[in-house]
DRENTI-105194 format. One record per residue (C-alpha): residue number from 1; residue in one letter; z, x, y. Coordinates in steps of 0.02 Angstrom, whole numbers. Example, Ala and Ser with C-alpha at 12.3 -4.5 7.8 and 13.67 -1.06 7.14 Angstrom:
SITE   resi   resn        Z        X        Y
SITE      1      A      390      615     -225
SITE      2      S      357      684      -53
***
This chain:
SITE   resi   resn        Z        X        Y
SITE      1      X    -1489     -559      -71
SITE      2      X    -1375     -504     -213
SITE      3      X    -1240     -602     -274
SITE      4      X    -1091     -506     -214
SITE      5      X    -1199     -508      -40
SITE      6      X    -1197     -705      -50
SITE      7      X     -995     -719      -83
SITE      8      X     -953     -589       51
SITE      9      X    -1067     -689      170
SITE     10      X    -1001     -862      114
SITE     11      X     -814     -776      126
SITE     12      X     -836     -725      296
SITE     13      X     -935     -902      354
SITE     14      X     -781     -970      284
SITE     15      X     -908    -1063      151
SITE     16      X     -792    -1068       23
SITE     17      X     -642    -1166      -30
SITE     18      X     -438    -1086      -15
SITE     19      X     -438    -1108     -203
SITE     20      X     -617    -1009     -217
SITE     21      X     -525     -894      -81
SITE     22      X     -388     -865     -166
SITE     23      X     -490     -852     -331
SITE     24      X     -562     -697     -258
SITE     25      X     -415     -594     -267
SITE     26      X     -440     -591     -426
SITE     27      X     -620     -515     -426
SITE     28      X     -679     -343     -509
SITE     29      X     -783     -325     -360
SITE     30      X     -669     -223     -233
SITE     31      X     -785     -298      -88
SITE     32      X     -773     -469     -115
SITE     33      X     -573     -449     -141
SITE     34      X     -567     -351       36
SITE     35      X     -650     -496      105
SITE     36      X     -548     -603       34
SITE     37      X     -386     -544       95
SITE     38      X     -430     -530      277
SITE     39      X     -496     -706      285
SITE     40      X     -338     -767      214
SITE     41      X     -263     -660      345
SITE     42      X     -379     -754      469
SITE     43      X     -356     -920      414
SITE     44      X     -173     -884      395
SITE     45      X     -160     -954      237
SITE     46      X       24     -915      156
SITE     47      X       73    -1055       18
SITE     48      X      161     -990     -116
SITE     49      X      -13     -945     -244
SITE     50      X      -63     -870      -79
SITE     51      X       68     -766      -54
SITE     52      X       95     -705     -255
SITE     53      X      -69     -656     -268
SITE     54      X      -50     -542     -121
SITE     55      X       99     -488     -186
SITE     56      X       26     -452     -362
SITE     57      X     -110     -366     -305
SITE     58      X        2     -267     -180
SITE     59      X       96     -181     -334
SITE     60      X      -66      -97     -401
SITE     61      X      -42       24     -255
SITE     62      X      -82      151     -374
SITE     63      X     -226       61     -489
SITE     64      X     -350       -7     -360
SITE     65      X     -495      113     -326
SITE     66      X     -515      168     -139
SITE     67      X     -622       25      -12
SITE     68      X     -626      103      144
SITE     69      X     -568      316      184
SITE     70      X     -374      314      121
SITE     71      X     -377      132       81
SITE     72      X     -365        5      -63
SITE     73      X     -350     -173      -88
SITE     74      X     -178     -157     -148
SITE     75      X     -136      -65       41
SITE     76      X     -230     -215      105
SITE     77      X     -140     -359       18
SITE     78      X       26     -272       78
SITE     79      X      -44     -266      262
SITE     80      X      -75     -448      243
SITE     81      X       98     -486      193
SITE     82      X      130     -423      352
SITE     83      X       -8     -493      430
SITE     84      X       62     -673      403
SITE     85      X      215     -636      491
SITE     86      X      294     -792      380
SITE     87      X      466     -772      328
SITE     88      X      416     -764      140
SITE     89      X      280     -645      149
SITE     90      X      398     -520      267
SITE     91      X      517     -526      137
SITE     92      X      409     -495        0
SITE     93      X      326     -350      110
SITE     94      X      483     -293      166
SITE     95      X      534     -276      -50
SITE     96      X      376     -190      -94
SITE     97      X      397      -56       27
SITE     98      X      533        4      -21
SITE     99      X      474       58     -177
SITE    100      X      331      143     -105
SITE    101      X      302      334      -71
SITE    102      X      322      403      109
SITE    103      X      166      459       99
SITE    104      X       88      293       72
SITE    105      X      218      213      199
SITE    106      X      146      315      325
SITE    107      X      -24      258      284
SITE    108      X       30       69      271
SITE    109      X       94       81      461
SITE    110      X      -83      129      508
SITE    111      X     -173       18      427
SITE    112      X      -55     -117      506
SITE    113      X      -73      -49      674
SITE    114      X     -248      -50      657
SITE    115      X     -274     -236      638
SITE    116      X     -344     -276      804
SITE    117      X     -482     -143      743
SITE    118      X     -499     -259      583
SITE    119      X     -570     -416      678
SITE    120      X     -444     -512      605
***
């Protein structure tokens, strides 16, 4: 099994710490960092690091490459905000979208209405 294999598998098994977690927004690998944002979404994690590393990764709307169809981590990470449904994370959603094209508004809504598609 490769490595990126192993942390995906560990990610989803929950087989890895919230710092480790949260450590793997940070990753090159766009796979791992997918995975990592919808178990945070699972676990609902949302403390503050939590929360500004979604929001960090959120802003590279136009930087991350593509995970899945029309989709990037950065569309992800914003769908988590949302996700959360905390107080802080709608409000930081809530900022970022405002800034964003229609076009990738439109997409954003779909992605959030798909989340029961999502297994999360």
């Amino acid at each position: 099994m490769s490595d990126v294999q192993h942390v995906i598998n560990s990610i989803k098994k929950n087989d890895v710490t919230e710092e480790d977690l949260i450590h793997y927004l940070d990753s090159s690998n766009i796979l791992i960092k997918a995975n990592a944002i919808f178990q945070i979404v699972r676990l609902k994690f949302h403390d503050d690091i939590t929360i500004e590393k979604l929001v960090c990764l959120a802003k590279k709307l136009d930087e991350e490459p593509k995970v899945i169809g029309s989709y990037n981590n950065a569309l992800f990470a914003l769908a988590a905000l949302s996700w959360l449904e905390t107080e802080q994370s709608l409000d930081r959603f809530e900022e970022i979208v405002k800034s964003i094209e229609p076009e990738k508004r439109i997409l954003l809504s779909k992605l959030i209405e798909e989340k029961p598609y999502l297994y999360l």
